[in-house]
C-alpha angles and dihedrals in degrees: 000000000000114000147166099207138174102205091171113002127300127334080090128214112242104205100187082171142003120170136166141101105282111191124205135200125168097276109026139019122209136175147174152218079014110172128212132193122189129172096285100351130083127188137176128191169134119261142158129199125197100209087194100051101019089231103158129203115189128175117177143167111201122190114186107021125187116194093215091060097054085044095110094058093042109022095174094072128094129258093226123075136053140209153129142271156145105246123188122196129187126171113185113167109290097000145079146203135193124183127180129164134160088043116176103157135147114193109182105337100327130103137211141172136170128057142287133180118206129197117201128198130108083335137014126259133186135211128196089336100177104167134171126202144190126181085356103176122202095208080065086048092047093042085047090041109028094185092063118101134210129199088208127347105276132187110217131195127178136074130288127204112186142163136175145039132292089283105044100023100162106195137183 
């Protein structure tokens, strides 16, 4: 498959290549070992989609990875920056789950490697987040997550090692 496509509106995803087996019944499609080319991205992967209840599993290695070719799932990130990483995705009714590990991104001018899990529903909850970071700018971390607030723009650079939810966040 090669497609110009507006999934949700303009940025548009730019698929140069995607190729694997994708199997259909009456009420999901998988696949696995699919391949997918963008301009200057490339992913392989597992996933699984429910058509009746809209629940998503997606399991993918990307390597490279651009920021502004993943922009019309995620139109909040930069253009600039590049990486690599193993992302996990499940969408199960009300919840949902992100995984990545093996993270090694730079997005603008920071910089962050290591791995978090993050469980969505009414709150948020973490699991064996173990992240490095290097020029890390709050004003990226605001644009990416518009409901965080800074006192001051700040640059950060360290490591962080959290766990837990709003209410029992332990954190190194």
């Amino acid at each position: 498959l090669k497609m110009i496509a507006e999934p949700f509106r303009p940025p548009v995803a730019d698929v140069r290549a995607l190729t694997g087996t994708f199997e259909f019944t009456g009420d999901s499609v998988w696949w696995k070992g699919a391949r997918a080319q963008f301009p200057t991205t490339r992913v392989a992967g597992d996933g699984r989609y429910y058509i009746n209840n809209g629940d998503l599993h997606l399991r993918l290695h990307g390597d490279p990875v651009s920021p502004a070719d993943i922009r019309w799932a995620m139109p909040h990130l930069p253009t600039q920056g590049s990486g690599k990483l193993d992302f996990g995705l499940d969408w199960i009714g009300d919840k949902s789950v992100y995984l990545a590990r093996n993270l090694d991104v730079t997005l603008e001018h920071s910089h962050v490697t290591g791995q978090i899990q993050v469980t969505v529903t009414d709150t948020l909850a973490y699991k064996d987040a173990d992240l490095h970071f290097t020029t890390l700018d709050t004003r990226l971390l605001t644009q990416l997550f518009p409901t965080m607030k800074f006192p001051r723009p700040l640059t950060l650079t360290g490591q962080a090692k959290f766990a837990g939810g709003e209410h029992s966040l332990l954190v190194n």
